[in-house]
Biopython code that builds the backbone (N, CA, C, O; Angstrom):
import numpy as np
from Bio.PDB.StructureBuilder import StructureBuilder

atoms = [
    (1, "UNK", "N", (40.462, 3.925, 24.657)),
    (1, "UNK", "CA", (40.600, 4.626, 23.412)),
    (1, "UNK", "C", (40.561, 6.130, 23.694)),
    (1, "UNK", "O", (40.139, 6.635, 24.734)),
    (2, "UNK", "N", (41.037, 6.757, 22.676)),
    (2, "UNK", "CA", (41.693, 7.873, 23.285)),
    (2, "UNK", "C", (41.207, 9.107, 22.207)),
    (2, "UNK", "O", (41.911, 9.113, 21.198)),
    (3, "UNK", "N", (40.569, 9.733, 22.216)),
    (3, "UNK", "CA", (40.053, 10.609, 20.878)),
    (3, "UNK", "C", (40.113, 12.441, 21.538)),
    (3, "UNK", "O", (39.463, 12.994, 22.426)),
    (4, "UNK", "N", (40.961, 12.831, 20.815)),
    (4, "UNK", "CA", (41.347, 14.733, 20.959)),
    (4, "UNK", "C", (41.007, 14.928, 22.507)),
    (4, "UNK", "O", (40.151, 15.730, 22.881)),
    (5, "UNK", "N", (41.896, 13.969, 23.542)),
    (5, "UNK", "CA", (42.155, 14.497, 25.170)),
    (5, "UNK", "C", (41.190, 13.704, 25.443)),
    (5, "UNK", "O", (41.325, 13.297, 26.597)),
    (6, "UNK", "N", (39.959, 13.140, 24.765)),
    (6, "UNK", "CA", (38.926, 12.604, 25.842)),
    (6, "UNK", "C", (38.827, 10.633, 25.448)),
    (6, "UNK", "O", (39.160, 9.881, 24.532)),
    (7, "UNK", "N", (38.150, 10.537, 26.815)),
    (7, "UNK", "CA", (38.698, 9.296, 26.727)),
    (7, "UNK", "C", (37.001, 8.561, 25.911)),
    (7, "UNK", "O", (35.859, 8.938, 26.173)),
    (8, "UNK", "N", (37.332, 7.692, 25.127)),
    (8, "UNK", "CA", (35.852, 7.085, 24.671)),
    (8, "UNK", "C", (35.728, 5.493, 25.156)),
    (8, "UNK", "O", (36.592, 4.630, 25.007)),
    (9, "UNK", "N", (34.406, 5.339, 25.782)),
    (9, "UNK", "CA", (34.322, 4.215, 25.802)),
    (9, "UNK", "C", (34.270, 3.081, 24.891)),
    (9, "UNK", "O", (33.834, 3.735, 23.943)),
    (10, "UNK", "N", (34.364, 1.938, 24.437)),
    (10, "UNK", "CA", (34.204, 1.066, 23.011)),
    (10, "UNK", "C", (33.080, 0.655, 23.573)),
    (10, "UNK", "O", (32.275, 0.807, 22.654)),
    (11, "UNK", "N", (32.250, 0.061, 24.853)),
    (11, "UNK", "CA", (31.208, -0.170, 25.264)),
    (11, "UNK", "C", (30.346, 0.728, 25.306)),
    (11, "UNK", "O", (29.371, 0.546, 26.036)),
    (12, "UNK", "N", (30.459, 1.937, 24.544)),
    (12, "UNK", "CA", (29.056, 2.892, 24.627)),
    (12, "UNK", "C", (27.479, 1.946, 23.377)),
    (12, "UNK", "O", (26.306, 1.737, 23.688)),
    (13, "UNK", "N", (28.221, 1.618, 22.025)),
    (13, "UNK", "CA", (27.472, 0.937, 21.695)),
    (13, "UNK", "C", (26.832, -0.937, 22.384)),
    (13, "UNK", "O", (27.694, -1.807, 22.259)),
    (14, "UNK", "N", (25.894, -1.260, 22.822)),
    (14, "UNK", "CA", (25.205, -2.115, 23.413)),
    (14, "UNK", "C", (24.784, -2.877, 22.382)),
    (14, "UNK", "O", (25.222, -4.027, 22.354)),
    (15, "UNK", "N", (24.079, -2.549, 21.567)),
    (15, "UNK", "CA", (23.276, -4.113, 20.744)),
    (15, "UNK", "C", (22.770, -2.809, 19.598)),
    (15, "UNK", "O", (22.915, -1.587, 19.575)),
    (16, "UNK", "N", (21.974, -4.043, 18.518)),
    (16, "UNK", "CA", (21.148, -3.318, 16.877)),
    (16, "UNK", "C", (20.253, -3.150, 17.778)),
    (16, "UNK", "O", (20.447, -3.513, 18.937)),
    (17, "UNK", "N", (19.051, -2.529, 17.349)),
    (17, "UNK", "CA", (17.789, -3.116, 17.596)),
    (17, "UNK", "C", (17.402, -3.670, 16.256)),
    (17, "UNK", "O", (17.615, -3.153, 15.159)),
    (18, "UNK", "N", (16.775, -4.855, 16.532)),
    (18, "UNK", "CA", (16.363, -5.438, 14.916)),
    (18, "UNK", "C", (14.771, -5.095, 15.161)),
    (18, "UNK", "O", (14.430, -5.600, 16.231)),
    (19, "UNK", "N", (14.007, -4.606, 14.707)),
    (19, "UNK", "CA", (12.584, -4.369, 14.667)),
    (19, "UNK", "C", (11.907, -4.662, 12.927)),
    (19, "UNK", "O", (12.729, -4.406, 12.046)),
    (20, "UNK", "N", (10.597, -5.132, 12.466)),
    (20, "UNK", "CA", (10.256, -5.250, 11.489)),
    (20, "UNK", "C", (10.615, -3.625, 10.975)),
    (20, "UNK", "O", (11.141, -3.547, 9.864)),
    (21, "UNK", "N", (10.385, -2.452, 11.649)),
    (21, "UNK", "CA", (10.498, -1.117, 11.167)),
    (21, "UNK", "C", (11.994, -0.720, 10.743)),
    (21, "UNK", "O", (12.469, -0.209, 9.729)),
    (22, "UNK", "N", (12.709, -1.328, 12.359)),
    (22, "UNK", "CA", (14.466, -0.670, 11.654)),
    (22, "UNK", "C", (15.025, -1.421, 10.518)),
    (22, "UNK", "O", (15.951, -0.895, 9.901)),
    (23, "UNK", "N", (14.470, -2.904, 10.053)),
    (23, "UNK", "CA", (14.951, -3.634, 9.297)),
    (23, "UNK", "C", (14.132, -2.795, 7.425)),
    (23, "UNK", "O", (14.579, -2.591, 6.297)),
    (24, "UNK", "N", (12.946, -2.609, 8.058)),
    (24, "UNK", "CA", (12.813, -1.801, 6.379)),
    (24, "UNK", "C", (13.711, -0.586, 6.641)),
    (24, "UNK", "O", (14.252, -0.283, 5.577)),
    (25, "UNK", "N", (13.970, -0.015, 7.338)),
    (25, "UNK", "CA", (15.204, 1.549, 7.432)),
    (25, "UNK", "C", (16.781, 1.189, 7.057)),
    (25, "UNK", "O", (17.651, 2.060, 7.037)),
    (26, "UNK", "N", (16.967, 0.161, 6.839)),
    (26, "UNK", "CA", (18.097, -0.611, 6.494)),
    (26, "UNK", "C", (18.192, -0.021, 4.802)),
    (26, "UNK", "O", (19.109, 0.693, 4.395)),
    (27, "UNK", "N", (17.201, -0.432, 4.085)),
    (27, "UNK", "CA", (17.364, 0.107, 3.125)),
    (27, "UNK", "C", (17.756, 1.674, 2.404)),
    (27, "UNK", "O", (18.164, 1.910, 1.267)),
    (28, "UNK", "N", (17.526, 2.399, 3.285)),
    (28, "UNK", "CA", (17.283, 3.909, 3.297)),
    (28, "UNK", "C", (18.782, 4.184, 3.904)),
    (28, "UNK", "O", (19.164, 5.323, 4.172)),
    (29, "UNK", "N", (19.613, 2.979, 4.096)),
    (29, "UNK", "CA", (20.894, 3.396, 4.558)),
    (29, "UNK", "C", (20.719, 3.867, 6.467)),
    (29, "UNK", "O", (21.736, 4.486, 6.782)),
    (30, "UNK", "N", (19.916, 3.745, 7.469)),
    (30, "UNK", "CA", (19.522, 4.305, 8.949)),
    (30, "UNK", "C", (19.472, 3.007, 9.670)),
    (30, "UNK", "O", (18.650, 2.104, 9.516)),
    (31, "UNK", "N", (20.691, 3.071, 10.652)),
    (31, "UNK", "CA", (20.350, 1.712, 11.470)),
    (31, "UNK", "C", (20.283, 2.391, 13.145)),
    (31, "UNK", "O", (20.865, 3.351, 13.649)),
    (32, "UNK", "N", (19.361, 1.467, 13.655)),
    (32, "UNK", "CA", (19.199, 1.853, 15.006)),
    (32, "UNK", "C", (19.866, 1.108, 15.913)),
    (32, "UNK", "O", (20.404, 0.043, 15.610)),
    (33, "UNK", "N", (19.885, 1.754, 17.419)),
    (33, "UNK", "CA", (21.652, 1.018, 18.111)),
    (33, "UNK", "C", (21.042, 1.242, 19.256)),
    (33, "UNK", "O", (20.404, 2.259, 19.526)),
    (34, "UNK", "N", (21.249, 0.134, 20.088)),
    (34, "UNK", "CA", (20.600, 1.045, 21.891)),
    (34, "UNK", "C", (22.031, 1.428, 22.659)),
    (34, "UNK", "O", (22.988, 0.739, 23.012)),
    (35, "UNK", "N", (21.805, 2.489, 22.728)),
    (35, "UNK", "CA", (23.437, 3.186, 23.492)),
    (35, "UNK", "C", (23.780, 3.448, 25.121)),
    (35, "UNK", "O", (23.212, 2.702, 25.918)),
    (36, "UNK", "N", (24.208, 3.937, 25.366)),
    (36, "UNK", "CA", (24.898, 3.863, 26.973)),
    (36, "UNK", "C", (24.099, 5.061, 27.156)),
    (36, "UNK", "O", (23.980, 5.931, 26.293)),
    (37, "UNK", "N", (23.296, 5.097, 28.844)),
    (37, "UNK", "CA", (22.730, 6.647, 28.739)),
    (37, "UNK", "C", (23.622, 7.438, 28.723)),
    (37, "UNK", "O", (23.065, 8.173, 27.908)),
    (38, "UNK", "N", (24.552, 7.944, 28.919)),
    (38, "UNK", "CA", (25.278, 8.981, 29.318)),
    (38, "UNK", "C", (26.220, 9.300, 27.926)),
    (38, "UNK", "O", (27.037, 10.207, 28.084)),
    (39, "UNK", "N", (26.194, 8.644, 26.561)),
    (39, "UNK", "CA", (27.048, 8.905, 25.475)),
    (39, "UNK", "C", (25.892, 10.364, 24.926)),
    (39, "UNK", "O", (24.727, 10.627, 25.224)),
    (40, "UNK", "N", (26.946, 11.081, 23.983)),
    (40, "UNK", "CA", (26.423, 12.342, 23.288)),
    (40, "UNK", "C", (27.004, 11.552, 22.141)),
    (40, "UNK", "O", (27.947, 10.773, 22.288)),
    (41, "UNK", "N", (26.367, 11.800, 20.932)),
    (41, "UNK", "CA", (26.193, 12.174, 19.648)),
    (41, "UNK", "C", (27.570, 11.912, 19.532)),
    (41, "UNK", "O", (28.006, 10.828, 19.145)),
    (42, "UNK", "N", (28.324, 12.948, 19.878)),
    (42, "UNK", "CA", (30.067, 12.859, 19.256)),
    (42, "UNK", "C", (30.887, 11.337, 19.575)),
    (42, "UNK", "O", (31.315, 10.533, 18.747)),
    (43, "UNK", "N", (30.918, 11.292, 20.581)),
    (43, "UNK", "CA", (31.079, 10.081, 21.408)),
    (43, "UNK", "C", (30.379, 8.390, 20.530)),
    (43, "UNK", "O", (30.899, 7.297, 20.304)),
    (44, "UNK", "N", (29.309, 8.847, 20.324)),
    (44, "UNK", "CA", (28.181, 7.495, 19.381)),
    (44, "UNK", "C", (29.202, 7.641, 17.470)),
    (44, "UNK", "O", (29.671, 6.756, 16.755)),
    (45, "UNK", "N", (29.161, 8.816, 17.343)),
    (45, "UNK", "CA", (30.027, 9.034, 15.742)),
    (45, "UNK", "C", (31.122, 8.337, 15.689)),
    (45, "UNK", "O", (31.410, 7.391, 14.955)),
    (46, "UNK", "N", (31.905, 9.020, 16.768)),
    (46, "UNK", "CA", (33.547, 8.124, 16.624)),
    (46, "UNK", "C", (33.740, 6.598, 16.621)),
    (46, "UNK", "O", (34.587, 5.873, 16.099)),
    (47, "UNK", "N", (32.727, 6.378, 17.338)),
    (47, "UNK", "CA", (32.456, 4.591, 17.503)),
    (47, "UNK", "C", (32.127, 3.957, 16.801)),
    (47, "UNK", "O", (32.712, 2.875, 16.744)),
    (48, "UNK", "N", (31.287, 4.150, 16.078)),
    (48, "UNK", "CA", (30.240, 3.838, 14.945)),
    (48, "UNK", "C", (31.181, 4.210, 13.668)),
    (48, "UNK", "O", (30.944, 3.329, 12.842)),
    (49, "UNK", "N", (32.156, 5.128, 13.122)),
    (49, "UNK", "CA", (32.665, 5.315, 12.038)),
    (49, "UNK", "C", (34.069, 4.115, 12.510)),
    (49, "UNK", "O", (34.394, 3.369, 11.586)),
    (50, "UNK", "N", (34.985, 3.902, 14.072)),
    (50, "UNK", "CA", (35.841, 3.335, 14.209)),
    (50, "UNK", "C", (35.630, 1.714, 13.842)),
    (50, "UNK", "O", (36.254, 1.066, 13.002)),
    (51, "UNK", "N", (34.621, 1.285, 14.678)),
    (51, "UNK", "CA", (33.971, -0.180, 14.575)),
    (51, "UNK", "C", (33.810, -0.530, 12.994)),
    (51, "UNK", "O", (34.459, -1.290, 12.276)),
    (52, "UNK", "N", (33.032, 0.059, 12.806)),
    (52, "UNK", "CA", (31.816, -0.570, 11.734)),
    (52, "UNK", "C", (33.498, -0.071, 10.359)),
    (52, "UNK", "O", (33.877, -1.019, 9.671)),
    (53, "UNK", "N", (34.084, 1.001, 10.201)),
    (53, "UNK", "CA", (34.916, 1.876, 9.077)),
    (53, "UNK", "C", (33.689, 2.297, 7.950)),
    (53, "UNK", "O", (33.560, 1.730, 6.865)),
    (54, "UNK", "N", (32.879, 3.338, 8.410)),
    (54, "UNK", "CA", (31.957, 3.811, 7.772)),
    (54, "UNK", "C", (32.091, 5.203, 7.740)),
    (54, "UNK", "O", (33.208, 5.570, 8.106)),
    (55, "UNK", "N", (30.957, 6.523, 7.275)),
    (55, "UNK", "CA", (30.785, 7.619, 7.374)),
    (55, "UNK", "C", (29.737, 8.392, 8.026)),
    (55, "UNK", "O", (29.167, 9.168, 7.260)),
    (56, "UNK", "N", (29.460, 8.393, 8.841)),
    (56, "UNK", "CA", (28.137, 8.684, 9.811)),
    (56, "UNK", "C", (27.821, 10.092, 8.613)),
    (56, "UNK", "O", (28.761, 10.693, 8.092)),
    (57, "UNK", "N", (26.856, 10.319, 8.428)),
    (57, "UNK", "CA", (26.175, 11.401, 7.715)),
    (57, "UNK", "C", (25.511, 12.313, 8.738)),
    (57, "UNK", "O", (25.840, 13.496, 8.825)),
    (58, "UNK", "N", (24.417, 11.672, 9.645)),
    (58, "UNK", "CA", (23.344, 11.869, 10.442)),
    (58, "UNK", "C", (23.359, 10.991, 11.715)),
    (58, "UNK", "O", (23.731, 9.826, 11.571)),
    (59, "UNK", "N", (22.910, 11.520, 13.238)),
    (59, "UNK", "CA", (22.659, 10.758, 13.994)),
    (59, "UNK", "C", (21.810, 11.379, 15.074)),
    (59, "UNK", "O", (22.350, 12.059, 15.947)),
    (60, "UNK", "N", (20.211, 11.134, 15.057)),
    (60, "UNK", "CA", (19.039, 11.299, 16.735)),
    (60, "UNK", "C", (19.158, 10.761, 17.356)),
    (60, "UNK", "O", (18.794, 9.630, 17.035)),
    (61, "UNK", "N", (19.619, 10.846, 18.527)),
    (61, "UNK", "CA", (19.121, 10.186, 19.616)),
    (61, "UNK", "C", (18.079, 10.824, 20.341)),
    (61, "UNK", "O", (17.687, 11.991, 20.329)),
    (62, "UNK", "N", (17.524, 9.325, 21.289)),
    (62, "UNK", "CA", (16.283, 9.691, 21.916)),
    (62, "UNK", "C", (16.078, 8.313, 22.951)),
    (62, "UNK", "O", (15.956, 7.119, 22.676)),
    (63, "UNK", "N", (16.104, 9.227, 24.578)),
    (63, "UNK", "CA", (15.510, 8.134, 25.442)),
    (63, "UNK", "C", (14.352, 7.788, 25.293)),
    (63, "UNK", "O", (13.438, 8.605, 25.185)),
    (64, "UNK", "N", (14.204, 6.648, 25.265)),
    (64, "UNK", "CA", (12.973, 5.810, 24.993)),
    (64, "UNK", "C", (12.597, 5.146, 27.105)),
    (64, "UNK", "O", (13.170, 4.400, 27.899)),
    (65, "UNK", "N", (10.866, 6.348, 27.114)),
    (65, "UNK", "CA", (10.261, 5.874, 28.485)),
    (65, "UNK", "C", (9.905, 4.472, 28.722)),
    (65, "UNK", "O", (9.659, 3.478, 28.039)),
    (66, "UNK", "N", (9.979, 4.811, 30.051)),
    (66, "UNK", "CA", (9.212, 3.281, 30.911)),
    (66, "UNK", "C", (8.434, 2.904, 30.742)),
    (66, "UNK", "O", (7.442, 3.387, 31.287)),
    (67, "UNK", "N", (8.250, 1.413, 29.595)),
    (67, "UNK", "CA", (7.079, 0.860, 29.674)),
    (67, "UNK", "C", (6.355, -0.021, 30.972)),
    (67, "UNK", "O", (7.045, -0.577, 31.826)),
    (68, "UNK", "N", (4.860, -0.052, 30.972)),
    (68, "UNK", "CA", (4.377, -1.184, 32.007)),
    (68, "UNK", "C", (4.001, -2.050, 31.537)),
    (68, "UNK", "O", (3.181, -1.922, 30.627)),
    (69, "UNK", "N", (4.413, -3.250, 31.930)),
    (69, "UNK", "CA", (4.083, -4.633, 31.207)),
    (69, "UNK", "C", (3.538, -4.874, 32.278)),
    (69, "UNK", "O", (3.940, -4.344, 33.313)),
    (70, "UNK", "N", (2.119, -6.045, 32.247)),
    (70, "UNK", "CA", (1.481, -6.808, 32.469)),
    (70, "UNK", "C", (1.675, -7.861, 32.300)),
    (70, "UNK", "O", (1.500, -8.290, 31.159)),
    (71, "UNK", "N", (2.143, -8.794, 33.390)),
    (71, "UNK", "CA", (1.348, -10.426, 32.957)),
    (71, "UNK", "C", (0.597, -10.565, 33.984)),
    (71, "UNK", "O", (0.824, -9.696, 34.826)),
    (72, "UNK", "N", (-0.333, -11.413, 34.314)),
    (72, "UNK", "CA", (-1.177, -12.114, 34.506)),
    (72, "UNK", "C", (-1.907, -11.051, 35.206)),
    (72, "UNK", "O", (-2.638, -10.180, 34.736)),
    (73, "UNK", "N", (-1.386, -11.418, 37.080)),
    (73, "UNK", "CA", (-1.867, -10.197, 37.660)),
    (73, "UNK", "C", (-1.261, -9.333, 38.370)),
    (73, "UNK", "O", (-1.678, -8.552, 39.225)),
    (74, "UNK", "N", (0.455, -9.664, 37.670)),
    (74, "UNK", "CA", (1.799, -8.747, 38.035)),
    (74, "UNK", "C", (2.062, -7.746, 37.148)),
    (74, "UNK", "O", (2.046, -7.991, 35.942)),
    (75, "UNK", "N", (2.280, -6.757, 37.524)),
    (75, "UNK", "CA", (2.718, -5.538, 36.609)),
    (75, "UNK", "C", (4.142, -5.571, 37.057)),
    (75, "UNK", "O", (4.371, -6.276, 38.039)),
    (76, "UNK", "N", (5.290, -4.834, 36.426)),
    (76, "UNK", "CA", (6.873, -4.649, 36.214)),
    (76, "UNK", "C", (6.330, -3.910, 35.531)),
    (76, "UNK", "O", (5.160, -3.843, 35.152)),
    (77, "UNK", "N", (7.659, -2.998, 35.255)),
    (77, "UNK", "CA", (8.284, -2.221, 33.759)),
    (77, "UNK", "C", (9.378, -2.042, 33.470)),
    (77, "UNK", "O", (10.260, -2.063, 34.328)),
    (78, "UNK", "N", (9.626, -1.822, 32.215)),
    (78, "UNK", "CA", (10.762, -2.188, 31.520)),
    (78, "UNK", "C", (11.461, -1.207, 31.440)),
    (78, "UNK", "O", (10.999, -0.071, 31.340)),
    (79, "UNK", "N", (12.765, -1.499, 31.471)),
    (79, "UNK", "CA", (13.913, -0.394, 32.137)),
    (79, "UNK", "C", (13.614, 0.372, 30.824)),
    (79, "UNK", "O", (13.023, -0.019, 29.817)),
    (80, "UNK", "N", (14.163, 1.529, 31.098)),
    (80, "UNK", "CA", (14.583, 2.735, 29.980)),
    (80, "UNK", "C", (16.047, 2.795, 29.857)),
    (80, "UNK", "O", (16.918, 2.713, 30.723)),
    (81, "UNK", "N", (16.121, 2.957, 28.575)),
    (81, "UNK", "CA", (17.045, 3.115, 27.174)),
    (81, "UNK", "C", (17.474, 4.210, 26.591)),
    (81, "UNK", "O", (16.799, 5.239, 26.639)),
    (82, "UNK", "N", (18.779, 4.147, 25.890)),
    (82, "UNK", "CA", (18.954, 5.478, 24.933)),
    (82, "UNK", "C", (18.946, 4.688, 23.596)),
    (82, "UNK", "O", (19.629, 3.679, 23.422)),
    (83, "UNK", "N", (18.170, 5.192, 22.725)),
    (83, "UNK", "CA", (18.369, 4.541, 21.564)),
    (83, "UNK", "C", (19.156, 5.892, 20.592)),
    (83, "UNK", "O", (18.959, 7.091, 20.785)),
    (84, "UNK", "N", (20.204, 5.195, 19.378)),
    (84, "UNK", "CA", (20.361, 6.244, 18.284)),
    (84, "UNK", "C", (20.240, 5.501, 17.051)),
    (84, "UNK", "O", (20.711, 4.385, 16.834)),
    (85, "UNK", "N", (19.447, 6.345, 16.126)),
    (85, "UNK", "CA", (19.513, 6.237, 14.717)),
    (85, "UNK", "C", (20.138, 7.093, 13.982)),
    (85, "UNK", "O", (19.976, 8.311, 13.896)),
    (86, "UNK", "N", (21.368, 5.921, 13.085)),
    (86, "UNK", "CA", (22.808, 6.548, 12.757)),
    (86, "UNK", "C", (22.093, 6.413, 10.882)),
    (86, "UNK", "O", (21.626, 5.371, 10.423)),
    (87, "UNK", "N", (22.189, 7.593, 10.199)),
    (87, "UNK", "CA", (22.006, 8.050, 9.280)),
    (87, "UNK", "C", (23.718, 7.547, 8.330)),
    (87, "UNK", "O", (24.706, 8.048, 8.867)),
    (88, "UNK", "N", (23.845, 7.172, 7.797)),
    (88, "UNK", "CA", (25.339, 6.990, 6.900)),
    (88, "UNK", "C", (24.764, 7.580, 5.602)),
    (88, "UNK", "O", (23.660, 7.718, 5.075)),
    (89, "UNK", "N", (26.226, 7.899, 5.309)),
    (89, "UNK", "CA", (26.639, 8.391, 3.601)),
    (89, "UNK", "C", (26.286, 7.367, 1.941)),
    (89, "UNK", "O", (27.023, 6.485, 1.500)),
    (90, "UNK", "N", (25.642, 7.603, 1.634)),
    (90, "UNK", "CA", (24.857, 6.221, 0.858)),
    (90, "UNK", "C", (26.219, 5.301, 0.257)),
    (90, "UNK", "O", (26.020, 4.134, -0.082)),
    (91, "UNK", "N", (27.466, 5.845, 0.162)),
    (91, "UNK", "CA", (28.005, 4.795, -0.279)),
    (91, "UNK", "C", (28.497, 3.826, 0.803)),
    (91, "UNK", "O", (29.165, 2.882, 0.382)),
    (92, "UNK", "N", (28.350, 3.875, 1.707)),
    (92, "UNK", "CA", (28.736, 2.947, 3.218)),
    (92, "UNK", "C", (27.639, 2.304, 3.463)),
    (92, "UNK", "O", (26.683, 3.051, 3.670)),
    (93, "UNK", "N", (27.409, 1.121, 3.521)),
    (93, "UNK", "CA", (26.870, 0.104, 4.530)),
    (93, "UNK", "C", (27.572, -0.492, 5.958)),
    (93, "UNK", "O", (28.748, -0.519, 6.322)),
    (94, "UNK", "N", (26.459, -0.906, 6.528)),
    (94, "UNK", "CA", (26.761, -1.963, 7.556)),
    (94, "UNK", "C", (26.310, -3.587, 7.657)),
    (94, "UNK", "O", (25.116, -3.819, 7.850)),
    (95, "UNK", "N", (27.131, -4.564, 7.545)),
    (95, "UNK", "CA", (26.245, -5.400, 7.537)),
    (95, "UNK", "C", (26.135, -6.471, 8.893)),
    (95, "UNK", "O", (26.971, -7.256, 9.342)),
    (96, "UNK", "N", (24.649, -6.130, 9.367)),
    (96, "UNK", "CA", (24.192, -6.609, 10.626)),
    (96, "UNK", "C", (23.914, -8.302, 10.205)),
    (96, "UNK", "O", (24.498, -9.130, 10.904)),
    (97, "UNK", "N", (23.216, -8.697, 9.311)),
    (97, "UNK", "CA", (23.063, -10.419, 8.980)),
    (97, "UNK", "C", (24.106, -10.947, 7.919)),
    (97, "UNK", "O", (24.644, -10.409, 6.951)),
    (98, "UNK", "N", (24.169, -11.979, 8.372)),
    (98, "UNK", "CA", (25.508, -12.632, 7.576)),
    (98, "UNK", "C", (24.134, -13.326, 6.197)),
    (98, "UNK", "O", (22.914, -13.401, 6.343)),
    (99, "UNK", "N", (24.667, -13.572, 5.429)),
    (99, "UNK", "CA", (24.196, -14.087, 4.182)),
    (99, "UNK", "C", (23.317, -15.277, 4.143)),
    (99, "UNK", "O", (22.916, -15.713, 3.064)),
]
sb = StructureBuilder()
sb.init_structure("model")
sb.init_model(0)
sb.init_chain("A")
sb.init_seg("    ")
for serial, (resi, resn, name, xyz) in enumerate(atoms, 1):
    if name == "N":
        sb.init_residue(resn, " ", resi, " ")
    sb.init_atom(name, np.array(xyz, "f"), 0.0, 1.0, " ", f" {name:<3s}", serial, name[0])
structure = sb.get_structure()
């Protein structure tokens, strides 16, 4: 895909995050998205208004650090993320659950 000379990926958006928190932000019109590290803001807009045919209003992003998980008596941690929360124009929805 091809947007003013630069090229956009369609795989910059990855998955929702569904959380008890982003699901009450649903209402307020703000859904959260875990994104590709390397997308900017402009790049996350075009995608998000192309995919979904919406109006992005607003959009933060923010890498989210390395957590350490524990089990038993192994520690790991959990990769790091870019997450964005895409703000829309109140007359646009998205709809993430089917009915």
């Amino acid at each position: 895909m091809i947007h003013k000379n630069k090229i956009i990926e369609p795989d910059i958006i990855k998955y929702p995050i569904i959380t008890d928190k982003t699901t009450k932000n649903i209402e307020n019109n703000s859904y959260c998205f875990k994104v590709a590290k390397k997308s900017n803001k402009n790049q996350i807009k075009t995608i998000i208004e192309e995919i979904f045919n919406v109006k992005v209003q607003k959009i933060n992003t923010l890498n989210m650090p390395n957590k350490v998980k524990t089990i038993g008596k192994f520690k790991g941690k959990i990769t790091q993320y870019k997450k964005a929360i895409i703000q829309l124009h109140k007359e646009y929805t998205i709809k993430l659950f089917e009915d």
